[in-house]
C-alpha positions in Angstrom: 24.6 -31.2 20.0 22.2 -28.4 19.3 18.7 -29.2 20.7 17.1 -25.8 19.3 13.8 -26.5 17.5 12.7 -24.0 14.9 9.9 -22.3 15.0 8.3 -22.0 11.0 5.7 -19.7 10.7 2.6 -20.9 9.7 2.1 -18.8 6.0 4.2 -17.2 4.2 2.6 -14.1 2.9 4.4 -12.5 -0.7 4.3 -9.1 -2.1 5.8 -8.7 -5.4 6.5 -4.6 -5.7 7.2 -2.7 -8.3 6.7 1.4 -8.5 3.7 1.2 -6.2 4.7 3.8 -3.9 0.6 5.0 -3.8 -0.8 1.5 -2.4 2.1 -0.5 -0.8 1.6 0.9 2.6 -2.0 0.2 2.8 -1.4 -3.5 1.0 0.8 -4.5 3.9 -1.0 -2.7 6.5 -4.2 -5.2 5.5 -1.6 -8.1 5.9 -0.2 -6.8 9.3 -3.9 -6.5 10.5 -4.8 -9.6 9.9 -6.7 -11.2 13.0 -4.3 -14.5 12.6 -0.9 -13.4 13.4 1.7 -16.4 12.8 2.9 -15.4 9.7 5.8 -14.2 7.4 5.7 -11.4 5.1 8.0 -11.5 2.1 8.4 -8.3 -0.1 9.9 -8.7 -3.3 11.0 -5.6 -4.2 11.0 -5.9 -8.2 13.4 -3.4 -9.4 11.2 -0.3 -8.3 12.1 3.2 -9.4 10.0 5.0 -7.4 9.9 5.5 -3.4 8.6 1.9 -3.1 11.5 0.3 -1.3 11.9 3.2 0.8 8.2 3.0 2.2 8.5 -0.6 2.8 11.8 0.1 5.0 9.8 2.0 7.0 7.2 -0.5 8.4 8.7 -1.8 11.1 7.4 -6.0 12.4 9.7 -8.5 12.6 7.4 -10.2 10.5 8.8 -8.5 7.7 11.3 -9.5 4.9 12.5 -7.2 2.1 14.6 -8.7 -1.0 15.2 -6.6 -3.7 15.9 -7.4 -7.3 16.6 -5.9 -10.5 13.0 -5.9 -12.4 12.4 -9.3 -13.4 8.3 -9.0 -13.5 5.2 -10.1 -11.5 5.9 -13.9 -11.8 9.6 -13.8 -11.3 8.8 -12.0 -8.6 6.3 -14.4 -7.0 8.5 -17.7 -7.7 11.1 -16.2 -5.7 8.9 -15.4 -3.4 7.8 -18.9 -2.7 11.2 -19.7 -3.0 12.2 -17.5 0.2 8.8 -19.0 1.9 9.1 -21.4 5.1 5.5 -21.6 5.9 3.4 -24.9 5.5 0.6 -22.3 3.6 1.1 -19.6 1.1 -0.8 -16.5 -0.2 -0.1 -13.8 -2.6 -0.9 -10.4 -2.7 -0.5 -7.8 -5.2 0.5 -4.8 -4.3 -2.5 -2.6 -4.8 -4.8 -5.1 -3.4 -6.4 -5.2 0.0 -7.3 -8.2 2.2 -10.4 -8.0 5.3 -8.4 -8.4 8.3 -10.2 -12.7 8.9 -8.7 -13.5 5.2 -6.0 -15.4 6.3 -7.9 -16.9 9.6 -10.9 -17.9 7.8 -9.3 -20.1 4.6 -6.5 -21.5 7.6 -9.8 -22.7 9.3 -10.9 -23.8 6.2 -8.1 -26.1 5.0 -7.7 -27.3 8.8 -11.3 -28.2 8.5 -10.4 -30.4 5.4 -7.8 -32.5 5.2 -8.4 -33.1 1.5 -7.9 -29.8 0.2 -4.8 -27.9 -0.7 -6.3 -24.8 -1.4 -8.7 -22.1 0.2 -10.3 -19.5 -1.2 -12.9 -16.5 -1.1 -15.2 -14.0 -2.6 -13.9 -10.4 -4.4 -15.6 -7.1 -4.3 -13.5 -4.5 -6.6 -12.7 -1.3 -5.4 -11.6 1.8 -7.5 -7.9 3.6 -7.2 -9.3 5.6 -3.8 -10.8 2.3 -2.1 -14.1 2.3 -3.0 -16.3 -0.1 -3.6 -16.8 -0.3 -7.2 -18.9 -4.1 -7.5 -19.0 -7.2 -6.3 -16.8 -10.1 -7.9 -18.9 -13.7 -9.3 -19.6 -15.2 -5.0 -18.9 -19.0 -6.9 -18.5 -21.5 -3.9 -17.4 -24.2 -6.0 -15.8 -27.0 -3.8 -13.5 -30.3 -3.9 -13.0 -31.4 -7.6 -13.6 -27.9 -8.9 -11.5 -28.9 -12.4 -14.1 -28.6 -14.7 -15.6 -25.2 -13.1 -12.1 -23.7 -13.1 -11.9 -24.5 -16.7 -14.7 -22.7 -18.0 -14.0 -19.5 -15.6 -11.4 -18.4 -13.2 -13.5 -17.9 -10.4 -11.2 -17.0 -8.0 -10.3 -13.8 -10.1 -6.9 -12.7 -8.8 -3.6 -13.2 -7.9 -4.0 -11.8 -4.5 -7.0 -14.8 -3.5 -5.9 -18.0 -2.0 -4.4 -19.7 0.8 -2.6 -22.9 -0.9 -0.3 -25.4 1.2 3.5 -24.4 -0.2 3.9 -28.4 -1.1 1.5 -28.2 -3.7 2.8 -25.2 -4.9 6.0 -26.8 -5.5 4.7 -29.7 -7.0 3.3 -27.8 -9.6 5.9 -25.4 -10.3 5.1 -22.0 -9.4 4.4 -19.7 -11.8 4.8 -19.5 -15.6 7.3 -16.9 -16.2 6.1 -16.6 -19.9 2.7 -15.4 -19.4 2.3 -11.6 -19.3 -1.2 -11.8 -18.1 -3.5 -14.6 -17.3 -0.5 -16.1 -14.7 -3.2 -16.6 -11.8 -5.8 -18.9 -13.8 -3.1 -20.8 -14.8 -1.8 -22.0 -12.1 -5.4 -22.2 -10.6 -5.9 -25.1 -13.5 -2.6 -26.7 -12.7 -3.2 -26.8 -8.8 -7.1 -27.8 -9.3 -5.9 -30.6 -11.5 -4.4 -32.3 -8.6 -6.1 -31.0 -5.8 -8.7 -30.4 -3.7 -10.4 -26.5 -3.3 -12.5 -25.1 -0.2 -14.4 -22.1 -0.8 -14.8 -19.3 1.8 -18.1 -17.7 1.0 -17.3 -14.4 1.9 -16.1 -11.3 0.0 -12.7 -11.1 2.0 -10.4 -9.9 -1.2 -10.4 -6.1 -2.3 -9.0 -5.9 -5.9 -8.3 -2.3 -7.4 -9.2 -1.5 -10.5 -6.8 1.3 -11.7 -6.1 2.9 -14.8 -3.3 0.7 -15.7 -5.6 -2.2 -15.1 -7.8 -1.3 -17.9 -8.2 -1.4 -21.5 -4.8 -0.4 -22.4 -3.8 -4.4 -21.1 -6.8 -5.6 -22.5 -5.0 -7.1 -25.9 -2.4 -8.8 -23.9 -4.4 -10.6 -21.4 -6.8 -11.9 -24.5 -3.6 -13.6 -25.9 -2.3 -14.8 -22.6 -5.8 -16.2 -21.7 -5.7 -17.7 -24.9 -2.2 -19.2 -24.8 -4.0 -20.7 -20.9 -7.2 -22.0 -22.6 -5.5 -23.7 -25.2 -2.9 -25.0 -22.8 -5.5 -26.5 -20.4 -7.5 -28.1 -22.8 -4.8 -30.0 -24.3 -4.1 -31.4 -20.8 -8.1 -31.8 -20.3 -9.6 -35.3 -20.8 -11.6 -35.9 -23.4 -15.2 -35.9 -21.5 -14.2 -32.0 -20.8 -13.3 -31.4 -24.4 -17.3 -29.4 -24.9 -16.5 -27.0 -22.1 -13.8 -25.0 -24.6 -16.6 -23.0 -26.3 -17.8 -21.7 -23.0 -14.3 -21.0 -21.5 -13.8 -18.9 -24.3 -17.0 -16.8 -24.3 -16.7 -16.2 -20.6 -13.3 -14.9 -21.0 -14.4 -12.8 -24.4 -17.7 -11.2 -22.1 -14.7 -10.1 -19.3 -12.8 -9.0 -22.0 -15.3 -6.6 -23.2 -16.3 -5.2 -20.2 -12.8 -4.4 -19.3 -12.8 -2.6 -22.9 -15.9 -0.5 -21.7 -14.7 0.5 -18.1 -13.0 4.0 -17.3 -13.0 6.8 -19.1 -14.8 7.2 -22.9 -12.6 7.1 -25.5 -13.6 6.1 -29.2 -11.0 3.8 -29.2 -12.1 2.1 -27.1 -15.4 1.0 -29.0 -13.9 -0.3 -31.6 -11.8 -2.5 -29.2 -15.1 -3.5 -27.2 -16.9 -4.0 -30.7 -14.5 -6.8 -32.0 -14.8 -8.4 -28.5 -18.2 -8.4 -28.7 -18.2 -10.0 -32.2 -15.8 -12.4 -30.1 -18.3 -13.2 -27.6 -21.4 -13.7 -30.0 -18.9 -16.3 -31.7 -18.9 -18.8 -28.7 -22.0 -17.7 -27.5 -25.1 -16.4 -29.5 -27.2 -16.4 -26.3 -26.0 -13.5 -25.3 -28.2 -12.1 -28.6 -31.0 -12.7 -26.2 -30.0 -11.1 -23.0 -30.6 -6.9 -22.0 -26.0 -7.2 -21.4 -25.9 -7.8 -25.0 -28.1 -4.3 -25.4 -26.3 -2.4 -23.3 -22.8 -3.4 -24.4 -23.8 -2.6 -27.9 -25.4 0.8 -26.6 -22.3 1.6 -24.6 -19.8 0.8 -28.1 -22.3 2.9 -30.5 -22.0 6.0 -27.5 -18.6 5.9 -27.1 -18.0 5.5 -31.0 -20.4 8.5 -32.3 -19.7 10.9 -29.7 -16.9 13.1 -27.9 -15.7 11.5 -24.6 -17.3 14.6 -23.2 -20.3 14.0 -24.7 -20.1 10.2 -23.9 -19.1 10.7 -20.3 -22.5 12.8 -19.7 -24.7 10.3 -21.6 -23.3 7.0 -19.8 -24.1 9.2 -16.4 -27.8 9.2 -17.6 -27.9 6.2 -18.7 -29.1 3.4 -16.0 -32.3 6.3 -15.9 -33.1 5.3 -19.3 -35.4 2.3 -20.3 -35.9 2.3 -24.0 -33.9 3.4 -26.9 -36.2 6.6 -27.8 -35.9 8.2 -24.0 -31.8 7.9 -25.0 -32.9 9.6 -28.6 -34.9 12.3 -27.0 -32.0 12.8 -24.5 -29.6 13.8 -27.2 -31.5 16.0 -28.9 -32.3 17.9 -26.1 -28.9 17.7 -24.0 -26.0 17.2 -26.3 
C-alpha cells in the first residue's frame, strides 16, 4: 500500500505564448520573483514561430512546465492551461505583462482573509513596449457582490489580473474560445455572477501597451465586447436591465481612446470620430466634459494634418488652454 501524500502546489500560474520572444523572459521572471513561492508555472507554448520556446527552455526552476501546441489562440491556450493546473488558486498572465513581485502573496492573503470569495484582484498601471510607466489603470475597489459594477465596466482590465480558486473556474467553464477579444470580461461576468470578489487596492499588475495592442484591434474588440454586453444582459435580471446604456458608453469612451493612442495617422480619426459619435449615443454627458474637447481636438489634428505635423502639435498640446493659443501655434510653427 502506498502511503505517499502529494504535495499540490498552492497556484497554478499560466502563460499562454505565442511569438513573444521580446517579453517572455521578463513575464516569467516577475512570476519566479514573486515573494510567495508555492507555485506552478505552466507555459503554453501556442504554436510560436519565433525563438519563444527556445527562451523558455532556458529558465531553469523546477517550478516550471512547458507544453507546446500547434497555434490554437489565447483562449485555447488558457483552457488548457487550467486544464494542466493542480493548484487550489489560479492566475493568468499574458505574456507581455508584468506582475510586482507581492501579487500573488497579497490576493492569497486576500481570499484566505475571506472565505466568501472566490476571486482576488488588484489595481493596473500600463506601461509602454520598453517598461515604462505610461498611466495608471481605473484603482475601482469594488467588493463582494460586484455583479452589477462588473456589468457596466470591466474593472479589473486584463487577462493577466486575478487570483481565482480553480473550482470556480471549472464551474464556469473556462474561457470562450469564440471570442477574439473581450475573453477576460467575460469570464469576469460569468465568475461575478456566482461569486464573491476581494479587491487588492494596490497597483500590482503592469500591462504593456504595444503596437499590436492598439488601434489596428480596435474593430475587433468593439464586436467582441458587443457579442459580451449583449450576452450578459440577456443573462442579467430585470432590475439591471437600465445599466446596458452605460455598459455600452464606457466601452465606446475606451474604445476611442485606444483609437487615439500611438502614432498619428489620419486613419485613425476617422476611426476615433465614429467612436466618438458612438459614445455621445449612450452618453451625451460627455457633451459637457473638457474629454469630450480634447478627443474631438485630437480627431480634427490627426484628420487635417500630416502625422508629422500631428505628432509635433499633440507634443504641444497639454501647454495649450484655449482653442486660439492652438490657432496661433499653427500659424507660426507648422
Amino acid at each position: 500500500m502506498n502511503n505517499t501524500i502529494q504535495n499540490y502546489p498552492k497556484i497554478s500560474v499560466v502563460i499562454p505564448a505565442y511569438n513573444c520572444q521580446k517579453t517572455i523572459k521578463a513575464t516569467i521572471e516577475s512570476v519566479l520573483q514573486q515573494t510567495f513561492a508555492d507555485f506552478e508555472l505552466i507555459v503554453i507554448n501556442d504554436g510560436s514561430q519565433d525563438a519563444t520556446l527556445e527562451i523558455v527552455s532556458q529558465i531553469n526552476d523546477s517550478r516550471l512546465k512547458i507544453f507546446s501546441f500547434e497555434n490554437a489562440g489565447a483562449n485555447i491556450s488558457r483552457n488548457r492551461g487550467l486544464n494542466y493546473a493542480i493548484g487550489e488558486f489560479v492566475s493568468f498572465l499574458d505574456a507581455d505583462d508584468l506582475w510586482i513581485p507581492e501579487k500573488l502573496e497579497s490576493q492569497l492573503q486576500a481570499l484566505q482573509a475571506n472565505s466568501q470569495a472566490s476571486v482576488a484582484y488588484s489595481w493596473t498601471n500600463c506601461i509602454d513596449e520598453k517598461g515604462q510607466f505610461l498611466r495608471r489603470g481605473t484603482y475601482i475597489a469594488a467588493t463582494g457582490n460586484v455583479y452589477a459594477q462588473l456589468l457596466v465596466i470591466n474593472f479589473l482590465e486584463s487577462g493577466s489580473n486575478p487570483l481565482i480558486r480553480r473550482e470556480a473556474l471549472i464551474a464556469v467553464g473556462g474561457f470562450d474560445k469564440s471570442l477574439p477579444a473581450g475573453q477576460d470580461w467575460d469570464i469576469y461576468l460569468r465568475l461575478a455572477a456566482n461569486y464573491h470578489f476581494v479587491p487588492v487596492p494596490y497597483p500590482q499588475i503592469l500591462y504593456r501597451i504595444s503596437a499590436s495592442s492598439l488601434s489596428t484591434n480596435v474593430v475587433r474588440q468593439e464586436a467582441a465586447c458587443l457579442t459580451v454586453i449583449e450576452r450578459a444582459f440577456k443573462q442579467a435580471p430585470e432590475h439591471l436591465q437600465y445599466l446596458k446604456n452605460y455598459s455600452l458608453a464606457n466601452i465606446y469612451k475606451y474604445l476611442l481612446y485606444k483609437a487615439l493612442e500611438g502614432s498619428p495617422a489620419r486613419n485613425k480619426a476617422i476611426l476615433a470620430a465614429k467612436l466618438l459619435w458612438q459614445t455621445i449615443r449612450h452618453d451625451c454627458s460627455i457633451l459637457q466634459k473638457p474629454a469630450y474637447f480634447k478627443a474631438l481636438l485630437k480627431i480634427c489634428i490627426l484628420f487635417l494634418f500630416t502625422p508629422a505635423q500631428a505628432k509635433l502639435l499633440l507634443e504641444k498640446l497639454p501647454k495649450f488652454s484655449n482653442v486660439s493659443t492652438i490657432l496661433g501655434y499653427l500659424q507660426i510653427e507648422i
